[in-house]
Structure formats: structure tokens, C-alpha cells
C-alpha positions as a Markdown table, in Angstrom:
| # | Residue | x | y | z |
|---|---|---|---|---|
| 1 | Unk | 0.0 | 0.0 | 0.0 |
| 2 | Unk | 1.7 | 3.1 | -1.2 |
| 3 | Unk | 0.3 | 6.2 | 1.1 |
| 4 | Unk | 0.5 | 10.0 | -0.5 |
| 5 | Unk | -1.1 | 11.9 | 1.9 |
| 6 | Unk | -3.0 | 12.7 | 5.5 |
| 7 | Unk | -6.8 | 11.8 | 4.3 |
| 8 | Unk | -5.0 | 8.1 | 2.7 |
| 9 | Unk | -3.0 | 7.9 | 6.2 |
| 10 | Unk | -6.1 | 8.1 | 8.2 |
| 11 | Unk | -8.3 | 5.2 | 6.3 |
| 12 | Unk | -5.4 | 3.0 | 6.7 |
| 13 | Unk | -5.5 | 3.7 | 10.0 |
| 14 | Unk | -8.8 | 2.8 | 10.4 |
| 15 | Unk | -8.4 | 0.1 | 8.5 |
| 16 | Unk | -5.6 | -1.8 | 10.5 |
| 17 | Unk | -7.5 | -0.9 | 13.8 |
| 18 | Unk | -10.8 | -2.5 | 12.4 |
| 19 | Unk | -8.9 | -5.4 | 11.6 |
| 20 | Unk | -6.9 | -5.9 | 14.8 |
| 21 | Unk | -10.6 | -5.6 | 16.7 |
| 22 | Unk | -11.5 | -8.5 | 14.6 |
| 23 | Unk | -8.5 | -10.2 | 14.9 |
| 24 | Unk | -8.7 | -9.4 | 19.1 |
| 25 | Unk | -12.5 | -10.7 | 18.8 |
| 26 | Unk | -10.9 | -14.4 | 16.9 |
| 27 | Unk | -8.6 | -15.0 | 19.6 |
| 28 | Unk | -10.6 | -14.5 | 22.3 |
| 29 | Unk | -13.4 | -17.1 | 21.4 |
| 30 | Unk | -10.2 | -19.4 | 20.4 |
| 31 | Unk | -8.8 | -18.9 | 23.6 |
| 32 | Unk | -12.6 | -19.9 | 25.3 |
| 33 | Unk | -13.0 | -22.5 | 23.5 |
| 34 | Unk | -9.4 | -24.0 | 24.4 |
| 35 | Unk | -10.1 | -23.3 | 28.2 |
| 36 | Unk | -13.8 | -24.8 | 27.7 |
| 37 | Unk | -11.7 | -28.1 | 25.8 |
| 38 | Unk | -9.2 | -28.4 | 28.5 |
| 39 | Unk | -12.2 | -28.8 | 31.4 |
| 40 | Unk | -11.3 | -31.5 | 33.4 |
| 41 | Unk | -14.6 | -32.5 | 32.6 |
| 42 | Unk | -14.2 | -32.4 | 28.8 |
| 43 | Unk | -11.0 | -34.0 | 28.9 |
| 44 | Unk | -12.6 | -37.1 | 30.7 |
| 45 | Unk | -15.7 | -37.3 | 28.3 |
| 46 | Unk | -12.9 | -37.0 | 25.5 |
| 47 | Unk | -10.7 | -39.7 | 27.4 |
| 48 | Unk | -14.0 | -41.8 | 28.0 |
| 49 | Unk | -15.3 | -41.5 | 24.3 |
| 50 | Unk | -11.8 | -42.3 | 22.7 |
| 51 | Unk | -11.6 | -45.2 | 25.0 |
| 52 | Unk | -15.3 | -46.7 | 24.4 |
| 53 | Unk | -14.3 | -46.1 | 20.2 |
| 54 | Unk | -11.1 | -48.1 | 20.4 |
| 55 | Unk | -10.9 | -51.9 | 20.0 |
| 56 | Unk | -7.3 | -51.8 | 20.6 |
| 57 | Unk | -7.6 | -50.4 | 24.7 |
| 58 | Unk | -10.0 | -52.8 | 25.4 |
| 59 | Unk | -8.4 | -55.6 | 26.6 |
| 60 | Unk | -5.9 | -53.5 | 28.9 |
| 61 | Unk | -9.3 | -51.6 | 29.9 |
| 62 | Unk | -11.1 | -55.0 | 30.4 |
| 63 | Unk | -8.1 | -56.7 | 32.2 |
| 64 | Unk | -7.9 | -53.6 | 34.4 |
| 65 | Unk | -11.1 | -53.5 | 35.7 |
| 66 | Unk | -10.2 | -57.2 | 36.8 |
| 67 | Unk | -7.3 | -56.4 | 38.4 |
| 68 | Unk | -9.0 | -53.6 | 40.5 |
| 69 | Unk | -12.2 | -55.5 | 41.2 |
| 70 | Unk | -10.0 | -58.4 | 42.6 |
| 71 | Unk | -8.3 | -56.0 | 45.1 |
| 72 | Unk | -11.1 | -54.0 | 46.1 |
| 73 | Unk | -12.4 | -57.8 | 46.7 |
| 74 | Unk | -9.2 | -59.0 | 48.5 |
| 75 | Unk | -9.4 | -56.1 | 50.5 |
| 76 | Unk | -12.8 | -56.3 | 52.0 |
| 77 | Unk | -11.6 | -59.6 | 52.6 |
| 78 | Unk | -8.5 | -59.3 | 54.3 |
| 79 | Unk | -9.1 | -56.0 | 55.6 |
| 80 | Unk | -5.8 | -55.9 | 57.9 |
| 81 | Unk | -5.7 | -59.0 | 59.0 |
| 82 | Unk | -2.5 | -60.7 | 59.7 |
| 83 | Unk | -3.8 | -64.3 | 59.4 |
| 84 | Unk | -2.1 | -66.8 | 57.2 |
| 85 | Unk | -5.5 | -68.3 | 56.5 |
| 86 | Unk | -7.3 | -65.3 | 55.6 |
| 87 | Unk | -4.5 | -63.4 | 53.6 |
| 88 | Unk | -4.5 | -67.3 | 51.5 |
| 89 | Unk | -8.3 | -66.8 | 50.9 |
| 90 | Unk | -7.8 | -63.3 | 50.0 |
| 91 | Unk | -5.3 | -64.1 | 47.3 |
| 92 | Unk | -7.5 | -67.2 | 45.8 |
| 93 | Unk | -10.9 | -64.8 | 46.1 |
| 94 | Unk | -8.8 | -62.0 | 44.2 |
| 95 | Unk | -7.7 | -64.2 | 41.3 |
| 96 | Unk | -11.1 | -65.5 | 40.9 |
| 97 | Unk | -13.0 | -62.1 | 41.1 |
| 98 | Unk | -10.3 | -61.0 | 38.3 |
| 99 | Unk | -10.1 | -63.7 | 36.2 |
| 100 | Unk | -14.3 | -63.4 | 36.5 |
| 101 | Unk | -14.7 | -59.9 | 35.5 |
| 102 | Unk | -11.8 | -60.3 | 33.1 |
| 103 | Unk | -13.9 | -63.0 | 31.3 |
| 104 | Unk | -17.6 | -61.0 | 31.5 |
| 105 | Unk | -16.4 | -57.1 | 31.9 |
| 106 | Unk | -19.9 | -56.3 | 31.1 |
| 107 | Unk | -21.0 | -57.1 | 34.1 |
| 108 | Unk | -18.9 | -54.3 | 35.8 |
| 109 | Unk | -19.0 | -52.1 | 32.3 |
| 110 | Unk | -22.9 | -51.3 | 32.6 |
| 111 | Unk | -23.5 | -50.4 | 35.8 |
| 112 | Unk | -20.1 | -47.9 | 35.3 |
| 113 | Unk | -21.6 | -46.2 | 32.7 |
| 114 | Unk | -24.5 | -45.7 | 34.2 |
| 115 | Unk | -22.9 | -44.0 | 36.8 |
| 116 | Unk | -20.9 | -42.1 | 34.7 |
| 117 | Unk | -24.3 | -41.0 | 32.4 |
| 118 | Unk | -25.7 | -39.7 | 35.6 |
| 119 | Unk | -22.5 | -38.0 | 36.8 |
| 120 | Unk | -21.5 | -36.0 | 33.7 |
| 121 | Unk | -25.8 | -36.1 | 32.1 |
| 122 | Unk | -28.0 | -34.9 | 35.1 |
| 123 | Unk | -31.2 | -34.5 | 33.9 |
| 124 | Unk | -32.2 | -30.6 | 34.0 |
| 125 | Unk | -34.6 | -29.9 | 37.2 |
| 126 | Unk | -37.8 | -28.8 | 35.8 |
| 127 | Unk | -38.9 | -25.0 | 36.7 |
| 128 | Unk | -42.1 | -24.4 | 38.7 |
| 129 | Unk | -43.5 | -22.8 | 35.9 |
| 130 | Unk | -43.2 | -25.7 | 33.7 |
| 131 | Unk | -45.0 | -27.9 | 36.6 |
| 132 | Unk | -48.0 | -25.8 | 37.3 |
């Protein structure tokens, strides 16, 4: 752009400053949308989606949930006993609870995502308004 005089000066003035108000206006909703993506919320429902899409995670998702349903179950067990006895039936009810949810992970699966539907979908509480 090749400026000769004042009035020329002026509009490309204005021009640059009408532009940088739309550029300002751009980065602010990119910047609001990044901070609405990076929610810990959003990341989770991200994290959940990818992970219910992929047929590759779910073995290590299914073997996991086996592993930490056999503990939790050892646990209650055991407690913090010090018995021989008990810590021995521990062990054997852990590797069964894991080997059974391992082998039928829907069993464990449904009711988690029903949890997690209620947790991250609450229904919307109706308004007086829309009772009466």
C-alpha cells in the first residue's frame, strides 16, 4: 500500500484498527473454546469416548477393571488382618473375582456407565413454571 497523503493515512488507519478488533474478537473465542476443551470434565468425556471407540484399549481396559475389582475384593476380605488363613483366601478370592470380570467385563461395564451418564448427564430440574 503506497500512502500519499494525510486523508490516505487516516483510512489505513482505520483500517488496521478495524482489523486488529476482529483479529482481538478471533482470539478470544479461540482462547474460550481452548479453556472450555481443556475442562477437566471435557477431557474425561474425551478420554472416555476415545476409549469406548477403540478396539485396541479394550483388553488393557477390560483386564484392568479385573485387576482392581479383585483387590477391592481382596481387601474387604483381608481387611488388615494378619492371618495366614485369611491373607491365603484373600489371594485365591482376588484371582477369581479377576479372572471373573476379566472374562464377562460387562457385568462391571454397565453399571459404570450408568454411573458415569448420571454424573457428567444430570437430567435438567424442571422449573415451577413448567410444573404448574
Amino acid at each position: 500500500m503506497n500512502i500519499k497523503n494525510y486523508k490516505e493515512l487516516r483510512s489505513a488507519i482505520s483500517l488496521m484498527k478495524q482489523e486488529q478488533r476482529q483479529l482481538k474478537t478471533i482470539i478470544h473465542q479461540d482462547i474460550q473454546s481452548i479453556k472450555e476443551e481443556l475442562t477437566p470434565s471435557h477431557l474425561f468425556k474425551d478420554l472416555a469416548t476415545t476409549l469406548k471407540n477403540s478396539d485396541v484399549v479394550t483388553p488393557a481396559i477390560d483386564s484392568s477393571i479385573g485387576l482392581a475389582a479383585g483387590i477391592l475384593t481382596k481387601k474387604a476380605i483381608t481387611g488388615k488382618s494378619k492371618s495366614i488363613i485369611r491373607n491365603i483366601a484373600g489371594n485365591l478370592v482376588e484371582a477369581g473375582v479377576s479372572k471373573f470380570v476379566y472374562d464377562h467385563p460387562d457385568i462391571i461395564k454397565k453399571p459404570i456407565s450408568f454411573l458415569f451418564k448420571k454424573l457428567f448427564h444430570p437430567k435438567k430440574k424442571q422449573s415451577i413454571q413448567a410444573i404448574a
